[in-house]
VOPA-29531 format. One record per residue: residue number from 1; residue in one letter; z, y, x of N, C-alpha, C in turn. Coordinates in steps of 0.05 Angstrom, whole numbers, plus 5000, padded with zeros to 4 digits. Example, Ala and Ser with C-alpha at 12.3 -4.5 7.8 and 13.67 -1.06 7.14 Angstrom:
BEGIN
n:res:n_zz:n_yy:n_xx:ca_zz:ca_yy:ca_xx:c_zz:c_yy:c_xx
1:A:5156:4886:5264:5156:4910:5246:5156:4934:5264
2:S:5142:4955:5257:5143:4979:5273:5157:5001:5258
***
This chain:
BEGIN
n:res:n_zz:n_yy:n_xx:ca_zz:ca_yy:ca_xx:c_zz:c_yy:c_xx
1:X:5311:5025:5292:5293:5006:5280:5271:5021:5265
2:X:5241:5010:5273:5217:5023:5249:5225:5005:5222
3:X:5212:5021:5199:5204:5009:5177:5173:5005:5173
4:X:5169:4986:5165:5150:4971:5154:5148:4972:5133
5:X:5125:4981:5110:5117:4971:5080:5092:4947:5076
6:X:5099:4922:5070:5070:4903:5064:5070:4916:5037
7:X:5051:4915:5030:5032:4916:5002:5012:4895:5004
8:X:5029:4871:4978:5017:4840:4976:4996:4846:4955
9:X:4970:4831:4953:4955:4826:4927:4973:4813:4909
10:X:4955:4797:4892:4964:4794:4862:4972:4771:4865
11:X:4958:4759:4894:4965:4717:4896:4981:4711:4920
12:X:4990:4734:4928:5010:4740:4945:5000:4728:4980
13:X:4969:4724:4986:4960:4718:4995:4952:4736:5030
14:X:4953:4759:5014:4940:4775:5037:4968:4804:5040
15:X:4968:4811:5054:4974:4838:5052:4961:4867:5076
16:X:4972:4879:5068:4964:4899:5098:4991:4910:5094
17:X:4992:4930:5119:5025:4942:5126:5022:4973:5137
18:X:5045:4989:5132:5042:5012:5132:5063:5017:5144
19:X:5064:5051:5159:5092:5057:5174:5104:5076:5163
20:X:5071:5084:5147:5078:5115:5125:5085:5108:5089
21:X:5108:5111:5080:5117:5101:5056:5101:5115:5038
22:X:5085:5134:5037:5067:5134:5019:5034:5131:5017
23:X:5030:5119:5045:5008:5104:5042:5012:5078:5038
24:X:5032:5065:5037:5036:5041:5024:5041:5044:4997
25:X:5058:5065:4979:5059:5073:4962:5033:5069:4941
26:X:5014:5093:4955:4988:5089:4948:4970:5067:4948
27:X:4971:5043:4963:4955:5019:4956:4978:4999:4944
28:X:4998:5008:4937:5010:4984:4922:5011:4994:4891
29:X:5000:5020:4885:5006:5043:4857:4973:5050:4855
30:X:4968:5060:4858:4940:5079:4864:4949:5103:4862
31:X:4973:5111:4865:4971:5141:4855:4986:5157:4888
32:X:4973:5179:4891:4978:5199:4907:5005:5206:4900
33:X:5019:5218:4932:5041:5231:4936:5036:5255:4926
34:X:5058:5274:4910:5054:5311:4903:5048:5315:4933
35:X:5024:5322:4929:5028:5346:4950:5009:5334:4970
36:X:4994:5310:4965:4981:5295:4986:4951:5302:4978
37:X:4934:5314:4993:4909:5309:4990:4885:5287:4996
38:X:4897:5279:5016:4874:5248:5022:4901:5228:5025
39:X:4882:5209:5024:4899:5177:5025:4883:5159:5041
40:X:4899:5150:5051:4889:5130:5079:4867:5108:5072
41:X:4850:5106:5083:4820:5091:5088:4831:5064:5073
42:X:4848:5052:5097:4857:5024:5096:4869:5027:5061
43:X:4887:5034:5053:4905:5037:5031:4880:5030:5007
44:X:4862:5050:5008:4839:5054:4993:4826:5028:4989
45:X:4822:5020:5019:4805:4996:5011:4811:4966:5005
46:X:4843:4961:5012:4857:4950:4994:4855:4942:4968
47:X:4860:4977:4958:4854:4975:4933:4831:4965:4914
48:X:4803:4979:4928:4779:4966:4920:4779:4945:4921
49:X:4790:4916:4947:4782:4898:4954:4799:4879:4925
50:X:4809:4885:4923:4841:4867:4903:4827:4894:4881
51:X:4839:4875:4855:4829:4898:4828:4848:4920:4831
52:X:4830:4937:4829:4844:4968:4834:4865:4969:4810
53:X:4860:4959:4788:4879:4960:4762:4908:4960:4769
54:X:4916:4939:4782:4932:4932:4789:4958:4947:4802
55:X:4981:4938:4797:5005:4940:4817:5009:4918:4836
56:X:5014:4932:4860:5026:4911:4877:5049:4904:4887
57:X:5059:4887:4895:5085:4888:4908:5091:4903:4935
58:X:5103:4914:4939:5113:4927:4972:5141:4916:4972
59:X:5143:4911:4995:5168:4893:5010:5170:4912:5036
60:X:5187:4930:5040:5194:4946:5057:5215:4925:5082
61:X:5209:4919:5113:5215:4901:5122:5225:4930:5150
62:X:5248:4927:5165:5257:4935:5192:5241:4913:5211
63:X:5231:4927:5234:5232:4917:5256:5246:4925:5281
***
């Protein structure tokens, strides 16, 4: 089975989904993996799009 991470906004409205647990990590936290130098486009703009301030929820789902 894959894993899935959604990372919900704040109104639980939208999410996007990830296959890599720390680019979901990253748009549900803002903060980089040790050891990671870039962070994924999508993750990023997530973040911009929804207040970057924020935490989000991630709901790690099997398919």
């Amino acid at each position: 089975m894959a894993k899935v991470y959604l990372v919900w906004n704040a109104s639980m409205t939208e999410c996007v989904g990830f296959t890599d647990i720390k680019d979901a990590q990253f748009a549900a936290t803002g903060a980089r993996a040790p050891g990671t130098f870039g962070v994924s486009t999508l993750a990023d703009e997530f973040r911009d799009m929804n207040d970057d301030e924020d935490d989000f929820t991630m709901v790690e789902i099997d398919l």
